[in-house]
mmCIF file of the N, C-alpha and C atoms, coordinates in Angstrom:
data_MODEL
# 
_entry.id   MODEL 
# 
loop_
_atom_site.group_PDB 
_atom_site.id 
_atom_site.type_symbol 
_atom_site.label_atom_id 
_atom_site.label_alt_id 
_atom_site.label_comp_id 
_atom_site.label_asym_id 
_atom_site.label_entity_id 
_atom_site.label_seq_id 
_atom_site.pdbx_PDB_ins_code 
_atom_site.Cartn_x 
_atom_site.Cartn_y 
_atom_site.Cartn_z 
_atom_site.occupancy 
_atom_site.B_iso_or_equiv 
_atom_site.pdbx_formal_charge 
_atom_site.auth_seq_id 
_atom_site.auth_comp_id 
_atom_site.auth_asym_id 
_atom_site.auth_atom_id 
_atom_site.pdbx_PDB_model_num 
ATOM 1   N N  . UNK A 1 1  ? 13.218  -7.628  13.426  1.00 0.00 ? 1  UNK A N  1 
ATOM 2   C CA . UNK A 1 1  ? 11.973  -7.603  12.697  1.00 0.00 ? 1  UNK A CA 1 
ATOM 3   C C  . UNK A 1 1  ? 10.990  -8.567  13.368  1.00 0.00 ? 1  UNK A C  1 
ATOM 4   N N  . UNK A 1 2  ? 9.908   -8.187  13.806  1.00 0.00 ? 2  UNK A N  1 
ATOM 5   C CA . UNK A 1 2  ? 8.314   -8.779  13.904  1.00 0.00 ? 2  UNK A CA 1 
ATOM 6   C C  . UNK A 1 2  ? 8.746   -10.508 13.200  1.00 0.00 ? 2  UNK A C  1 
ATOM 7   N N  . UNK A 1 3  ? 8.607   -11.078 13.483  1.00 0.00 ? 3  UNK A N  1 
ATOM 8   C CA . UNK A 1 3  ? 8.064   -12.556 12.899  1.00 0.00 ? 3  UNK A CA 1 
ATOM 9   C C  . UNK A 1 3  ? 7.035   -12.435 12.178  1.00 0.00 ? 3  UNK A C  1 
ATOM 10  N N  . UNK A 1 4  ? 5.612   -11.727 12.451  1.00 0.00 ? 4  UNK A N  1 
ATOM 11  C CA . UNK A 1 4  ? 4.560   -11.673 11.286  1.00 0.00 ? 4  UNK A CA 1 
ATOM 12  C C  . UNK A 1 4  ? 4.709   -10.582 10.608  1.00 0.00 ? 4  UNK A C  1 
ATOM 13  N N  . UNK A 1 5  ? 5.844   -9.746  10.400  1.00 0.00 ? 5  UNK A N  1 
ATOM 14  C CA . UNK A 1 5  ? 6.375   -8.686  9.103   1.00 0.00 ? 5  UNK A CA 1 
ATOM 15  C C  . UNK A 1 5  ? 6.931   -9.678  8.244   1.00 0.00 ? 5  UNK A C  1 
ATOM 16  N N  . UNK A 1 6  ? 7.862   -10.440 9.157   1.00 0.00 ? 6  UNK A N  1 
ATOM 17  C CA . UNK A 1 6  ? 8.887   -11.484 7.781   1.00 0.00 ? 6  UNK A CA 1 
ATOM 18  C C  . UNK A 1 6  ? 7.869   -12.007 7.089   1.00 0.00 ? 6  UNK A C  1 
ATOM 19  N N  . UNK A 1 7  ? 6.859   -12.680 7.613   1.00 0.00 ? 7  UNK A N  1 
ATOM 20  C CA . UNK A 1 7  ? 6.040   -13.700 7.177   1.00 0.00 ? 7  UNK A CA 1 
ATOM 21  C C  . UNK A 1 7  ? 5.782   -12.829 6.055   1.00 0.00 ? 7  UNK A C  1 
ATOM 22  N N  . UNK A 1 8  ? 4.785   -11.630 6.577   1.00 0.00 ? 8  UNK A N  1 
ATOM 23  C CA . UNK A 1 8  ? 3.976   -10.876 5.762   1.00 0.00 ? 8  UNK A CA 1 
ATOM 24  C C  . UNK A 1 8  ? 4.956   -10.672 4.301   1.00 0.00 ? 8  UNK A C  1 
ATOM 25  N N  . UNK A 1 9  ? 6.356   -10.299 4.724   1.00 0.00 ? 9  UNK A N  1 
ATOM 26  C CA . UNK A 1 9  ? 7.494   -9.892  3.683   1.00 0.00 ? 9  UNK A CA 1 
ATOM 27  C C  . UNK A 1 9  ? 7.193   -11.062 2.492   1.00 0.00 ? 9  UNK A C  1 
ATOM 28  N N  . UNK A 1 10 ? 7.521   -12.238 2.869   1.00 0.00 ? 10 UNK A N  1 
ATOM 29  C CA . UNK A 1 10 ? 8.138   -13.092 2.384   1.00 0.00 ? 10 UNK A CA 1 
ATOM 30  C C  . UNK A 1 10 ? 6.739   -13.932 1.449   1.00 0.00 ? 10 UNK A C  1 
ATOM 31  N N  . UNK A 1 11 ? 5.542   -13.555 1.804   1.00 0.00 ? 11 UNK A N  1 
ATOM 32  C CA . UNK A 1 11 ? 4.253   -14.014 0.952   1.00 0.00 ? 11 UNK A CA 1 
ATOM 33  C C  . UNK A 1 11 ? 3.789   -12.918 0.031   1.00 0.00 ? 11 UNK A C  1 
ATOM 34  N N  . UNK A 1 12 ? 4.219   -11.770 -0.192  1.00 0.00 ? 12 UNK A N  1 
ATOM 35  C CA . UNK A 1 12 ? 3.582   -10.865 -1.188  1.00 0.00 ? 12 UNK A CA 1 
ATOM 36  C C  . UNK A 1 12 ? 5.128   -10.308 -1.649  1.00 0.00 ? 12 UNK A C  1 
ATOM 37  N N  . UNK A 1 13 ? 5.286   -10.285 -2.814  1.00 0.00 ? 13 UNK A N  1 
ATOM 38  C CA . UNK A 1 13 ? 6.066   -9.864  -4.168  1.00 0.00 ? 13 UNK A CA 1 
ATOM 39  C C  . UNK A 1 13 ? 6.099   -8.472  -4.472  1.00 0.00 ? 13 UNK A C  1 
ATOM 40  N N  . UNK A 1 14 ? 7.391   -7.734  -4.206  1.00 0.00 ? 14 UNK A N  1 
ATOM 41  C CA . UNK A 1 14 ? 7.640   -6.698  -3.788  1.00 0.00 ? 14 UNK A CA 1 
ATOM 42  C C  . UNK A 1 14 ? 7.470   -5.893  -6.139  1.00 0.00 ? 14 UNK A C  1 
ATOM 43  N N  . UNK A 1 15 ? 7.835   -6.807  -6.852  1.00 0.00 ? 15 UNK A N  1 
ATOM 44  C CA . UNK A 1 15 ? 7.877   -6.340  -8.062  1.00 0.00 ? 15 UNK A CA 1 
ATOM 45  C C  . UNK A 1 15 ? 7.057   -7.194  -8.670  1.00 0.00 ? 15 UNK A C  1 
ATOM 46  N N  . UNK A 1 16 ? 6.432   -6.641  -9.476  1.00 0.00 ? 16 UNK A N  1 
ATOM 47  C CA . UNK A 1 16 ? 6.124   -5.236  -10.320 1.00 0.00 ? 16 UNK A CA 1 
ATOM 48  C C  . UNK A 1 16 ? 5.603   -4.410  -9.466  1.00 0.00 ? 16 UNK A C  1 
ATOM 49  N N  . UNK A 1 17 ? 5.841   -3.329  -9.502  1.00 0.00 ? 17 UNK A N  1 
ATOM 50  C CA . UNK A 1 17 ? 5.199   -2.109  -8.495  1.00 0.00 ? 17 UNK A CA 1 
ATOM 51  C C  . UNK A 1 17 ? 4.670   -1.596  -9.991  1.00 0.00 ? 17 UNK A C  1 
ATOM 52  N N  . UNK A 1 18 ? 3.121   -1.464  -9.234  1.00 0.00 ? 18 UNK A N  1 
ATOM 53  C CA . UNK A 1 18 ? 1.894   -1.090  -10.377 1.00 0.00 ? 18 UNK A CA 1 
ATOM 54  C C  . UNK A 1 18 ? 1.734   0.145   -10.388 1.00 0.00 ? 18 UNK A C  1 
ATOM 55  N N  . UNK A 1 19 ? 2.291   0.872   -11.622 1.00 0.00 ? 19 UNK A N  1 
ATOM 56  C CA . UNK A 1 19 ? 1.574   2.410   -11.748 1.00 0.00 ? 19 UNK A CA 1 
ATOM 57  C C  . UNK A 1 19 ? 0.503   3.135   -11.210 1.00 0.00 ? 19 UNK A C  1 
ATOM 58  N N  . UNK A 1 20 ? 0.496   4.314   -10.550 1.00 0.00 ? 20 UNK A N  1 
ATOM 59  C CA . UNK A 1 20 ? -0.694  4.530   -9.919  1.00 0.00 ? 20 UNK A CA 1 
ATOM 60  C C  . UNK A 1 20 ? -1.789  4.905   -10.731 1.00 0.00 ? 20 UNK A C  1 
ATOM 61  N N  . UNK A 1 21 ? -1.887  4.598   -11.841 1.00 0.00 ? 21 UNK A N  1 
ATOM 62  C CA . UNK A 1 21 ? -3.138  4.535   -13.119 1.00 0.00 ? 21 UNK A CA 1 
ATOM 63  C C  . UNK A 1 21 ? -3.649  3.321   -12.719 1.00 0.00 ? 21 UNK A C  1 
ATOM 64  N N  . UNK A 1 22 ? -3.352  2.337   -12.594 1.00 0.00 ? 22 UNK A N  1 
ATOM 65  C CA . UNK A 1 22 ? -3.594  0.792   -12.457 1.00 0.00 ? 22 UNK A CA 1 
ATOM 66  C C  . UNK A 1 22 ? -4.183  0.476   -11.092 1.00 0.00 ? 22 UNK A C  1 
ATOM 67  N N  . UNK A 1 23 ? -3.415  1.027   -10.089 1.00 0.00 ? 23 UNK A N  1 
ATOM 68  C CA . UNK A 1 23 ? -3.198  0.587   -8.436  1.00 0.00 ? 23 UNK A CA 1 
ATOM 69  C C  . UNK A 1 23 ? -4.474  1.784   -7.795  1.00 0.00 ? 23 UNK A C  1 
ATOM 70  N N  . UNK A 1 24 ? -4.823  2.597   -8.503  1.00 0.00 ? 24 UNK A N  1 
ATOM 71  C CA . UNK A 1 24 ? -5.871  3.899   -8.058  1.00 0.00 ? 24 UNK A CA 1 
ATOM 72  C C  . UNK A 1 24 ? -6.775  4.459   -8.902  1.00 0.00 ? 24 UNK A C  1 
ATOM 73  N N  . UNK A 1 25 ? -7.687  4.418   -8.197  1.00 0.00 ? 25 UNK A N  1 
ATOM 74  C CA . UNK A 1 25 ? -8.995  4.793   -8.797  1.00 0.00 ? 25 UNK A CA 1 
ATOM 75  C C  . UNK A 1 25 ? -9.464  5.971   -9.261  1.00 0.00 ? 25 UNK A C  1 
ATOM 76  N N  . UNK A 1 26 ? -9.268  6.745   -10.383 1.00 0.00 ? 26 UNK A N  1 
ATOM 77  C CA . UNK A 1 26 ? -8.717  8.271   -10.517 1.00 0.00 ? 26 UNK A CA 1 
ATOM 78  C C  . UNK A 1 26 ? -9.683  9.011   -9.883  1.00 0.00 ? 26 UNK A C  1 
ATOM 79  N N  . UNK A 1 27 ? -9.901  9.521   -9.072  1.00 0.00 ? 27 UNK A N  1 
ATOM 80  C CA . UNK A 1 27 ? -10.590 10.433  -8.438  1.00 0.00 ? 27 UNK A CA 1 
ATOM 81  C C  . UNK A 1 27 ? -10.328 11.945  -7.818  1.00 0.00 ? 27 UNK A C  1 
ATOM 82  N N  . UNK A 1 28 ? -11.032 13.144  -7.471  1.00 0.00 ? 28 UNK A N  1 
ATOM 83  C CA . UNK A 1 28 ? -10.109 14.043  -6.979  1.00 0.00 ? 28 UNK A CA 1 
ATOM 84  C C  . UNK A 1 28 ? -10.242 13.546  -5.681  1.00 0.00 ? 28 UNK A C  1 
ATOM 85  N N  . UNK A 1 29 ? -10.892 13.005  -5.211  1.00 0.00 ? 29 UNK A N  1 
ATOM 86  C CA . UNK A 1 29 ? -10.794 12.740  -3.451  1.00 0.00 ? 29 UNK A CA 1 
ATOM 87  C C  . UNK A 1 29 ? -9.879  11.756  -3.233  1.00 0.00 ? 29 UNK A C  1 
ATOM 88  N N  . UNK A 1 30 ? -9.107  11.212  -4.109  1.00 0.00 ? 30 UNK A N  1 
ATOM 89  C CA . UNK A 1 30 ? -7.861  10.335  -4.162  1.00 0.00 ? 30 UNK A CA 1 
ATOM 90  C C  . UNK A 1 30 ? -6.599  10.788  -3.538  1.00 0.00 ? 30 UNK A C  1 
ATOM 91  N N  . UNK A 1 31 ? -6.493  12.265  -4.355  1.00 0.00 ? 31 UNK A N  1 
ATOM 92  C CA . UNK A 1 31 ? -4.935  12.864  -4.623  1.00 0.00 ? 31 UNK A CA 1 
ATOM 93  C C  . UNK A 1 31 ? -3.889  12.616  -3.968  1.00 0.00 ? 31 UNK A C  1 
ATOM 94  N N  . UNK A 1 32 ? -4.357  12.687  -2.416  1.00 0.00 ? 32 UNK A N  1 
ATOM 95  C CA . UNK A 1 32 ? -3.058  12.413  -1.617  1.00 0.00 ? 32 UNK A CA 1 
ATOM 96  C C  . UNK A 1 32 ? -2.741  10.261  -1.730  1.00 0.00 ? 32 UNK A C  1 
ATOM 97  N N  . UNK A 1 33 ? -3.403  9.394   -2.096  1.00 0.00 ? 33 UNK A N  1 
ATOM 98  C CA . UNK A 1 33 ? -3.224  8.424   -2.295  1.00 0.00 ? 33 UNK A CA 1 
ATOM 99  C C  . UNK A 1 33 ? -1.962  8.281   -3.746  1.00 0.00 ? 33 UNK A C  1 
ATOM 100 N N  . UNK A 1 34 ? -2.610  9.107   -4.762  1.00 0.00 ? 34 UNK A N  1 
ATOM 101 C CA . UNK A 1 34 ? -1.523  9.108   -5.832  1.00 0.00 ? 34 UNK A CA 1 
ATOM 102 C C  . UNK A 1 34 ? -0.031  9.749   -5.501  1.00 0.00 ? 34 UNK A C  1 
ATOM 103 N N  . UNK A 1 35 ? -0.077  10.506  -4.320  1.00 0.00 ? 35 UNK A N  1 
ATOM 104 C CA . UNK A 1 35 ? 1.545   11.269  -3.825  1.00 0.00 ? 35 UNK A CA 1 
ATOM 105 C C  . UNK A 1 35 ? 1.913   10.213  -2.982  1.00 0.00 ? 35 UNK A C  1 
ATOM 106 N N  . UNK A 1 36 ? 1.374   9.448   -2.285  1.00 0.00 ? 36 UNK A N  1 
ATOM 107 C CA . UNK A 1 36 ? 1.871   8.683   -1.166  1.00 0.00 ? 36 UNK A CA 1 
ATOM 108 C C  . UNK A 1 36 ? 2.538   7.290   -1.987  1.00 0.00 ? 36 UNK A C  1 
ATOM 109 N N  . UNK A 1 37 ? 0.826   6.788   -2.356  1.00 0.00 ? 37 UNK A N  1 
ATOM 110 C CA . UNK A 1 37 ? 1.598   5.208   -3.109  1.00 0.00 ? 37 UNK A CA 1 
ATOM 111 C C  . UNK A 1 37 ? 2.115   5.115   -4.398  1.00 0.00 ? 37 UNK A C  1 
ATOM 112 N N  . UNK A 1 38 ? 1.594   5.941   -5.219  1.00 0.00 ? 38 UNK A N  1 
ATOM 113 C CA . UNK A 1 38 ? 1.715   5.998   -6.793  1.00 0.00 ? 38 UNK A CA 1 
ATOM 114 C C  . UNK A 1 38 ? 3.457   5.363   -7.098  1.00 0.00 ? 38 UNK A C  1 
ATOM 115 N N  . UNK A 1 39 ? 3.595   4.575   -6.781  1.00 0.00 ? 39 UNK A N  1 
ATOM 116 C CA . UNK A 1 39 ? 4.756   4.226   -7.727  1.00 0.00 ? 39 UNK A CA 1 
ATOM 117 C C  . UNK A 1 39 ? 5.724   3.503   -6.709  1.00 0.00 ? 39 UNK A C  1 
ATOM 118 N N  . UNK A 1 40 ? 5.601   3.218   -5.457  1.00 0.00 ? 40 UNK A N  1 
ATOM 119 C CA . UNK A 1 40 ? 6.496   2.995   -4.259  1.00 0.00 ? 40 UNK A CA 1 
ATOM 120 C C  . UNK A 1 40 ? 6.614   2.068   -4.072  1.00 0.00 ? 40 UNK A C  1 
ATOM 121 N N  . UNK A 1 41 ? 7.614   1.164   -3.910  1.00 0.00 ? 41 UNK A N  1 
ATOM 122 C CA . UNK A 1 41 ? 7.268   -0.175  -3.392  1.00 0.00 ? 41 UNK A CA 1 
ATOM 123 C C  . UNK A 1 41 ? 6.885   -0.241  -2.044  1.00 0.00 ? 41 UNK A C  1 
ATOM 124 N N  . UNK A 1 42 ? 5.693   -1.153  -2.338  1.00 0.00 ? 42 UNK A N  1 
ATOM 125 C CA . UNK A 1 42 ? 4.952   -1.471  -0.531  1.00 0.00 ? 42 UNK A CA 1 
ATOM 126 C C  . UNK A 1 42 ? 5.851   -1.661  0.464   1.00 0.00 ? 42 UNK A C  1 
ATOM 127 N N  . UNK A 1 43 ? 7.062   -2.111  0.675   1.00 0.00 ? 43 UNK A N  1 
ATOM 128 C CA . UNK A 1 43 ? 7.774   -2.431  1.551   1.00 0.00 ? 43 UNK A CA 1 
ATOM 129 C C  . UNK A 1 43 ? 8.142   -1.019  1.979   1.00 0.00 ? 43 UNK A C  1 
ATOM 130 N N  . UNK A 1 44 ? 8.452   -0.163  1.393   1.00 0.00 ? 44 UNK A N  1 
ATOM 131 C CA . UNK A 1 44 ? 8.713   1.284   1.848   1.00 0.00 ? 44 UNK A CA 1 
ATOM 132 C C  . UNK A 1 44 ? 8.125   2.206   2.353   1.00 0.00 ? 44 UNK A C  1 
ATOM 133 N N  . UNK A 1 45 ? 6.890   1.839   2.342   1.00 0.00 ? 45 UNK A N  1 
ATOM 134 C CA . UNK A 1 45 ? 5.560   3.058   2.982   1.00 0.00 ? 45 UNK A CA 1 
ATOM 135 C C  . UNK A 1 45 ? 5.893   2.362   4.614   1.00 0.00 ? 45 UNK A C  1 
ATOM 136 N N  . UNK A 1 46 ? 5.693   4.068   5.302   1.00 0.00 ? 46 UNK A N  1 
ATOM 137 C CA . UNK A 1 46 ? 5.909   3.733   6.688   1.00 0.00 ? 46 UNK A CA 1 
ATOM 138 C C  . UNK A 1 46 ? 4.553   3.481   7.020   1.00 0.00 ? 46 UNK A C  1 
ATOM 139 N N  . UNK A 1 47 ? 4.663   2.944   8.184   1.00 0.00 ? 47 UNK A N  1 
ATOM 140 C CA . UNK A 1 47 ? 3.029   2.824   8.760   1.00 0.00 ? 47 UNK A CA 1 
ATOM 141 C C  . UNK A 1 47 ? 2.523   4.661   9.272   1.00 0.00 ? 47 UNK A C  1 
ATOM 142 N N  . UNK A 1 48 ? 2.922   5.315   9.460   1.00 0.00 ? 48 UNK A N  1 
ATOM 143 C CA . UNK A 1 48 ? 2.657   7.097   9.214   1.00 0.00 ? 48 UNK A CA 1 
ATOM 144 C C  . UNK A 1 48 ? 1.670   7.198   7.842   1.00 0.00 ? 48 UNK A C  1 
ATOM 145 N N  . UNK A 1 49 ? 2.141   6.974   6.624   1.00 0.00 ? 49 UNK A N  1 
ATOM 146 C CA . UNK A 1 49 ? 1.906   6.774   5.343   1.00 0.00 ? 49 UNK A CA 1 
ATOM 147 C C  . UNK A 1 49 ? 0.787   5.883   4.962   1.00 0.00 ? 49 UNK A C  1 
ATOM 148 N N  . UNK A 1 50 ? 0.776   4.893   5.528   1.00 0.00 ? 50 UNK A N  1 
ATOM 149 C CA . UNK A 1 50 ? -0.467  3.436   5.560   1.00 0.00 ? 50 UNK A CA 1 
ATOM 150 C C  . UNK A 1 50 ? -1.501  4.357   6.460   1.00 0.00 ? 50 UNK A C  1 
ATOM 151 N N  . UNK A 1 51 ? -1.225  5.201   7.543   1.00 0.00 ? 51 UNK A N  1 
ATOM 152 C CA . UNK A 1 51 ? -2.450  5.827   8.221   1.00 0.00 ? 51 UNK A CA 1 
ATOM 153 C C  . UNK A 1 51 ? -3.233  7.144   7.345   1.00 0.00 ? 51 UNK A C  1 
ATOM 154 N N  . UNK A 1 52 ? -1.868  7.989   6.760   1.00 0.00 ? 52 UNK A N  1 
ATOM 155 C CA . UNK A 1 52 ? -2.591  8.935   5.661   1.00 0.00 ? 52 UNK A CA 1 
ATOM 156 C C  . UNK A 1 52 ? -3.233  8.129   4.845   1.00 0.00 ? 52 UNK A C  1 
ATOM 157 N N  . UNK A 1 53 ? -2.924  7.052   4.452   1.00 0.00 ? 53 UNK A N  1 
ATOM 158 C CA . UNK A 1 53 ? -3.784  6.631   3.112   1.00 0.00 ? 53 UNK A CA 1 
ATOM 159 C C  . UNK A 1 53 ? -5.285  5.285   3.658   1.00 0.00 ? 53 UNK A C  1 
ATOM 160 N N  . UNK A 1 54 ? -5.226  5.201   5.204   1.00 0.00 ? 54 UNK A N  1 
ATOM 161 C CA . UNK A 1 54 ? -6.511  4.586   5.364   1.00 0.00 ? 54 UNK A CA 1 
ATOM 162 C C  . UNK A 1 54 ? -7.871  4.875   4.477   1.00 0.00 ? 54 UNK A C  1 
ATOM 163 N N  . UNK A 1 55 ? -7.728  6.243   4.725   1.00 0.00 ? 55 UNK A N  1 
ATOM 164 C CA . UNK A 1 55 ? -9.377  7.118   3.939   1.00 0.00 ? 55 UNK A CA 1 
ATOM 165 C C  . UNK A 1 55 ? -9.558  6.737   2.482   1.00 0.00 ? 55 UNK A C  1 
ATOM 166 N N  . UNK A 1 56 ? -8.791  6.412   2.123   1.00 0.00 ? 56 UNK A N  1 
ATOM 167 C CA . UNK A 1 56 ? -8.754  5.876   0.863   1.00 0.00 ? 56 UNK A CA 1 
ATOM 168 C C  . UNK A 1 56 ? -8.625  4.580   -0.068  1.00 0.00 ? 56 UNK A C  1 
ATOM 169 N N  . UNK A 1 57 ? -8.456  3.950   0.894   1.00 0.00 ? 57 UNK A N  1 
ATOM 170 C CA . UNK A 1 57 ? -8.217  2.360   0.736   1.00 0.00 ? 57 UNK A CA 1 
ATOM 171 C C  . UNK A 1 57 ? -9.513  1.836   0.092   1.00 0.00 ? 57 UNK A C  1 
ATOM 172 N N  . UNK A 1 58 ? -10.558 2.289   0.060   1.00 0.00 ? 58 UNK A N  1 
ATOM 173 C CA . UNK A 1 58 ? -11.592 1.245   -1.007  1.00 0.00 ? 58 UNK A CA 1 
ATOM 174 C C  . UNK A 1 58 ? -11.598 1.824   -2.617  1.00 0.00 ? 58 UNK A C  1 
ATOM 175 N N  . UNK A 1 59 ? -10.483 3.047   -2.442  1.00 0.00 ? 59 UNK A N  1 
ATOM 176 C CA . UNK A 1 59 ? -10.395 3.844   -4.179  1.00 0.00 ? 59 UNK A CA 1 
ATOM 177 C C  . UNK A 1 59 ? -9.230  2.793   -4.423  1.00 0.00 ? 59 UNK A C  1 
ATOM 178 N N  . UNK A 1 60 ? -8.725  1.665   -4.136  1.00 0.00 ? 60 UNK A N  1 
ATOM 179 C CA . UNK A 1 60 ? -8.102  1.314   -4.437  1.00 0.00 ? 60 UNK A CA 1 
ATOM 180 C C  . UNK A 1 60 ? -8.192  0.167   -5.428  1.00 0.00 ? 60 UNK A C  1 
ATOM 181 N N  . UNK A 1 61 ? -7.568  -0.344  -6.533  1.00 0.00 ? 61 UNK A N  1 
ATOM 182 C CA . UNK A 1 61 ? -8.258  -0.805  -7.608  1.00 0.00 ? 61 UNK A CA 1 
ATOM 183 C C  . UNK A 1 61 ? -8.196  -2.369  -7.256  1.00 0.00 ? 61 UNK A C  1 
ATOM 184 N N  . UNK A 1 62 ? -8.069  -3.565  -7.861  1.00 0.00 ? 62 UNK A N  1 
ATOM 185 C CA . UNK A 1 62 ? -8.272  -4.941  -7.568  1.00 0.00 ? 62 UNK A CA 1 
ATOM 186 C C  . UNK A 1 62 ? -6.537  -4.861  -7.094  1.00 0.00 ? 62 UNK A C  1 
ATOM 187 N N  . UNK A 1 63 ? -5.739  -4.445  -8.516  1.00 0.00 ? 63 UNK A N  1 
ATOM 188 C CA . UNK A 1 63 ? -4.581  -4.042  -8.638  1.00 0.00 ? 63 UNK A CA 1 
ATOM 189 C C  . UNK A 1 63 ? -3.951  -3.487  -7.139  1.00 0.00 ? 63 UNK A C  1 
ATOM 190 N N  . UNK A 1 64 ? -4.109  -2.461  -7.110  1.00 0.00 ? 64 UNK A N  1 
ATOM 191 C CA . UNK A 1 64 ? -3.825  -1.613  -6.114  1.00 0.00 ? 64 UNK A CA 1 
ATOM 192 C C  . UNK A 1 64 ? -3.495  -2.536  -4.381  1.00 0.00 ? 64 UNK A C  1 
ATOM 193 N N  . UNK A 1 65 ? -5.201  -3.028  -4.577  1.00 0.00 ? 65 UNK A N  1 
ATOM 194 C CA . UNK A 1 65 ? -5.389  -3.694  -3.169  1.00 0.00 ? 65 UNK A CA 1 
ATOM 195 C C  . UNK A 1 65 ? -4.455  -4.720  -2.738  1.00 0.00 ? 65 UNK A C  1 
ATOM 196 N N  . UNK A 1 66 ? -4.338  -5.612  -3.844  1.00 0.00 ? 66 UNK A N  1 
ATOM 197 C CA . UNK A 1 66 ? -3.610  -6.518  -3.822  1.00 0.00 ? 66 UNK A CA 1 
ATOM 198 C C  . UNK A 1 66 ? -1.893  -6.157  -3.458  1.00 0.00 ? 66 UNK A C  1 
ATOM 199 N N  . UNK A 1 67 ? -1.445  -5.207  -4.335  1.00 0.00 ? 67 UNK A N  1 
ATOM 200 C CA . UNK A 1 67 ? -0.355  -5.100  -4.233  1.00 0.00 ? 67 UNK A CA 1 
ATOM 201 C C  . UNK A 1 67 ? 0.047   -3.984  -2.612  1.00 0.00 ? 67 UNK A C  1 
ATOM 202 N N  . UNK A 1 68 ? -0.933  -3.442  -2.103  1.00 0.00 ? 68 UNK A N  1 
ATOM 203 C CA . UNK A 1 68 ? -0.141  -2.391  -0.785  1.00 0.00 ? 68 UNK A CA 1 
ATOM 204 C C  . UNK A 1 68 ? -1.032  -3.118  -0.272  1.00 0.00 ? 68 UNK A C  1 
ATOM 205 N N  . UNK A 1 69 ? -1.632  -4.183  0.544   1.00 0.00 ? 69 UNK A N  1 
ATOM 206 C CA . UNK A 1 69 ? -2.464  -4.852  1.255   1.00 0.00 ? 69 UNK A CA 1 
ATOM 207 C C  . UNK A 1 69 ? -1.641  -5.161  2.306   1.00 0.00 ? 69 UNK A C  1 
ATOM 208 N N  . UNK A 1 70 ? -0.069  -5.759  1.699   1.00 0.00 ? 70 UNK A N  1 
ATOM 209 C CA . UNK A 1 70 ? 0.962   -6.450  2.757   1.00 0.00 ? 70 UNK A CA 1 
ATOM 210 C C  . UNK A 1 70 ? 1.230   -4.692  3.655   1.00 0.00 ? 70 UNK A C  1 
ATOM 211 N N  . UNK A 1 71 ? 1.501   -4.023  2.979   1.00 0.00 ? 71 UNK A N  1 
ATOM 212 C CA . UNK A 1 71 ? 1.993   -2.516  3.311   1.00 0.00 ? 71 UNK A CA 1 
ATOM 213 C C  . UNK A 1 71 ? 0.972   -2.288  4.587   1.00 0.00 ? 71 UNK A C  1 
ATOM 214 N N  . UNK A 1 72 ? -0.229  -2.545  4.582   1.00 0.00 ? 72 UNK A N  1 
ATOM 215 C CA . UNK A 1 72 ? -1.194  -2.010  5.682   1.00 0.00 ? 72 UNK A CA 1 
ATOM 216 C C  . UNK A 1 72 ? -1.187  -3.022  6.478   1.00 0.00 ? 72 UNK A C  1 
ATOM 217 N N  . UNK A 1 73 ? -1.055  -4.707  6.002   1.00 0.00 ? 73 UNK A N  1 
ATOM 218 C CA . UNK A 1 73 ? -1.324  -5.230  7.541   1.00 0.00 ? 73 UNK A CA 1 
ATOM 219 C C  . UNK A 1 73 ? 0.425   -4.582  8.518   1.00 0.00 ? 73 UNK A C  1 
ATOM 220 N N  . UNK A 1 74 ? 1.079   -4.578  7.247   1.00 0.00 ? 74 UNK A N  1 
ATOM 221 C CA . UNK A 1 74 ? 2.371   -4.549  8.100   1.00 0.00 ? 74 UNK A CA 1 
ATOM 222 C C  . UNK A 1 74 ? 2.520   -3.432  8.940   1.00 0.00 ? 74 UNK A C  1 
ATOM 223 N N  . UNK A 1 75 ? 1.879   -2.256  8.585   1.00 0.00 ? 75 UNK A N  1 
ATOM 224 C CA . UNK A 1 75 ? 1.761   -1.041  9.314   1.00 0.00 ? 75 UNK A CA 1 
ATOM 225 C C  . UNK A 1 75 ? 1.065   -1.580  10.444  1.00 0.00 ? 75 UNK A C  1 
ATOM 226 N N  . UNK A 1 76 ? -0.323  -2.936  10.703  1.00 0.00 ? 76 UNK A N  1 
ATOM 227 C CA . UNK A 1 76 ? -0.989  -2.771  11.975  1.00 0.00 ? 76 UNK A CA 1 
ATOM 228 C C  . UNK A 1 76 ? -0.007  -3.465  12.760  1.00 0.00 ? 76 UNK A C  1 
ATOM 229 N N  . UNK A 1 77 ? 0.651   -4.417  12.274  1.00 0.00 ? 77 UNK A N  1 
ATOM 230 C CA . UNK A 1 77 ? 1.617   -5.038  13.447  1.00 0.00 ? 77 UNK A CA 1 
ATOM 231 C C  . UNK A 1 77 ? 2.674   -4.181  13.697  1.00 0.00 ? 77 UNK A C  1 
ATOM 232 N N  . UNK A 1 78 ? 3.205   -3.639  13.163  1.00 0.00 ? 78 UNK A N  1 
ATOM 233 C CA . UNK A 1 78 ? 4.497   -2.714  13.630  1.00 0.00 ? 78 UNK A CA 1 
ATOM 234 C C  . UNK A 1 78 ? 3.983   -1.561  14.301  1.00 0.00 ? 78 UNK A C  1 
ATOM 235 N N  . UNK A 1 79 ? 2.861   -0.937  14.041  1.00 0.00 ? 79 UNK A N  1 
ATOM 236 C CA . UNK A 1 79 ? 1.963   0.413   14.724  1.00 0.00 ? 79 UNK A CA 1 
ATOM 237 C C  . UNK A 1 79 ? 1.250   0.173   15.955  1.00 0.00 ? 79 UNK A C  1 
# 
């Protein structure tokens, strides 16, 4: 593992994983954000997954951001 994945791992809190009511901004231009993250823990989205869901990253709620934020930097260092 990356040294700045552990890091990244080990500063953001894998639980509570926030419902995607909470974590997403209901929209129809959302949808594929609610199939991808809706319910996943961030540690599990591949960086493949962090790239489908770029387009969508500002529908993301305070909630949301906070909690898959580690998920996307970790996708830029491992990608």
């Amino acid at each position: 593992m990356h040294p700045l994945v552990a890091d990244i791992a080990s500063c953001f809190p894998v639980h509570p994983i926030p419902n995607a009511r909470d974590a997403i901004i209901d929209t129809y231009m959302v949808e594929h954000l609610h199939e991808i993250l809706g319910g996943k823990p961030w540690p599990n989205l591949t960086p493949v997954e962090c790239r489908h869901c770029s387009d969508g990253f500002t529908f993301l709620t305070p909630i949301g951001l906070h909690y898959y934020l580690p998920a996307y930097m970790t996708a830029e260092v491992v990608d």
